[in-house]
C-alpha positions as CSV (number, residue, x, y, z in Angstrom):
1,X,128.9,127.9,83.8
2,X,125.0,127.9,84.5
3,X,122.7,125.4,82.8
4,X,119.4,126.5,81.2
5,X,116.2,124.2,80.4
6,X,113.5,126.2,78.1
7,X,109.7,125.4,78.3
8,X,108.0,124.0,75.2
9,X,106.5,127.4,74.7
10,X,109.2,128.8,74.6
11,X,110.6,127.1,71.9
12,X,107.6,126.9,69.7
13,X,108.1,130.8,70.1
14,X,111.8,131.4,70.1
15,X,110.9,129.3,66.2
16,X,108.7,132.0,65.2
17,X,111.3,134.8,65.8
18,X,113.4,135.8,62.5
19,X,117.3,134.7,62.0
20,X,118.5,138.5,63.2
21,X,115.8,138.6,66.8
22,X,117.1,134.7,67.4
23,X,120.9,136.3,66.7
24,X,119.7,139.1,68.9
25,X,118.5,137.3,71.6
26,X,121.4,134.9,71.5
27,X,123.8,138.0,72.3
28,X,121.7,138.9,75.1
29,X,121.7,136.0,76.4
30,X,125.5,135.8,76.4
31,X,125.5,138.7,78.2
32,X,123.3,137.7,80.9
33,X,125.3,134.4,80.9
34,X,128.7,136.4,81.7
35,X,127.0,138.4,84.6
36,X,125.0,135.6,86.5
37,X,127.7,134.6,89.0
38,X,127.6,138.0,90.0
39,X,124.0,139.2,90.0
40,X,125.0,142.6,88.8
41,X,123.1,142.9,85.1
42,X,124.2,145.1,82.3
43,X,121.8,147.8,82.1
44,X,120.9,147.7,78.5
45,X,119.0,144.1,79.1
46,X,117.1,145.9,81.8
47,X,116.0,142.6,84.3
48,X,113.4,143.1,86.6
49,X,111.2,141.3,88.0
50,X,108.2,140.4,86.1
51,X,104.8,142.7,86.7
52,X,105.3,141.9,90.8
53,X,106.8,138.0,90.9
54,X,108.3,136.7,92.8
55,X,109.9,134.5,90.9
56,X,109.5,135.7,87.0
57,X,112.3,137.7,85.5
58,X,111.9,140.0,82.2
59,X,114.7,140.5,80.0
60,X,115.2,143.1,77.3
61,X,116.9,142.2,74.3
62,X,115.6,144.3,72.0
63,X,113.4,147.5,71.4
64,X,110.6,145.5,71.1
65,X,111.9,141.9,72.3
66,X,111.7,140.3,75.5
67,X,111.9,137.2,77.2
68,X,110.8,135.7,80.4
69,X,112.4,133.4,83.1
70,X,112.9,132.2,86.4
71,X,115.3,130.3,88.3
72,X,115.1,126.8,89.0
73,X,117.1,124.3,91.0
74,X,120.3,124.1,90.8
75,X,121.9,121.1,88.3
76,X,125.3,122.0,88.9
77,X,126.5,123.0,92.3
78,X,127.2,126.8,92.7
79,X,125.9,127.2,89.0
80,X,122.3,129.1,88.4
81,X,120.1,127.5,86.6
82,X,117.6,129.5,84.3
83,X,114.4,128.0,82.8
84,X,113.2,130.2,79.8
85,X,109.5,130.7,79.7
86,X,108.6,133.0,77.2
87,X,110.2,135.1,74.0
88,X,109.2,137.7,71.4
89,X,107.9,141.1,71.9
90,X,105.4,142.9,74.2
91,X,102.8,140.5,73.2
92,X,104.1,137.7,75.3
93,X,102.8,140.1,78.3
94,X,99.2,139.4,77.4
95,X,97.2,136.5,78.9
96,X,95.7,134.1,76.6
């Protein structure tokens, strides 16, 4: 089963989202959960990498909601780890 920290941004933002995007989000995530071990991603969360990173991920989980990670260290062996960075829509994109 991988293991998952999430940044303090992330939180505060995942708070803002509404009780159907956090319910949303949750069953993306569930499906991104059930497909890790093999890398191959179910099309409708369209992953890619993040605007040329290396490392940052982008995930689709609604219309107009997406999320942001990367992989950290392993905690458990053999078991990704994901660390959440962002979460809400296309504004997340935006520097600040």
């Amino acid at each position: 089963m991988p293991t998952f920290h999430a940044d303090e941004r992330f939180w505060r933002e995942y708070s803002r989202l509404s009780a159907a995007q956090q319910l949303t989000f949750l069953r993306a995530v569930r499906q991104l959960v059930a497909t890790l071990q093999s890398g191959s991603f179910p099309p409708a969360l369209r992953i890619k990498r993040f605007r040329g990173s290396a490392d940052w991920w982008e995930l689709t989980w609604a219309p107009d909601g997406r999320a942001l990670f990367r992989y950290g260290d392993e905690v458990r062996s053999g078991h990704p780890h994901i660390i959440w960075l962002r979460v809400g829509k296309h504004d997340i994109f935006r520097p600040e």
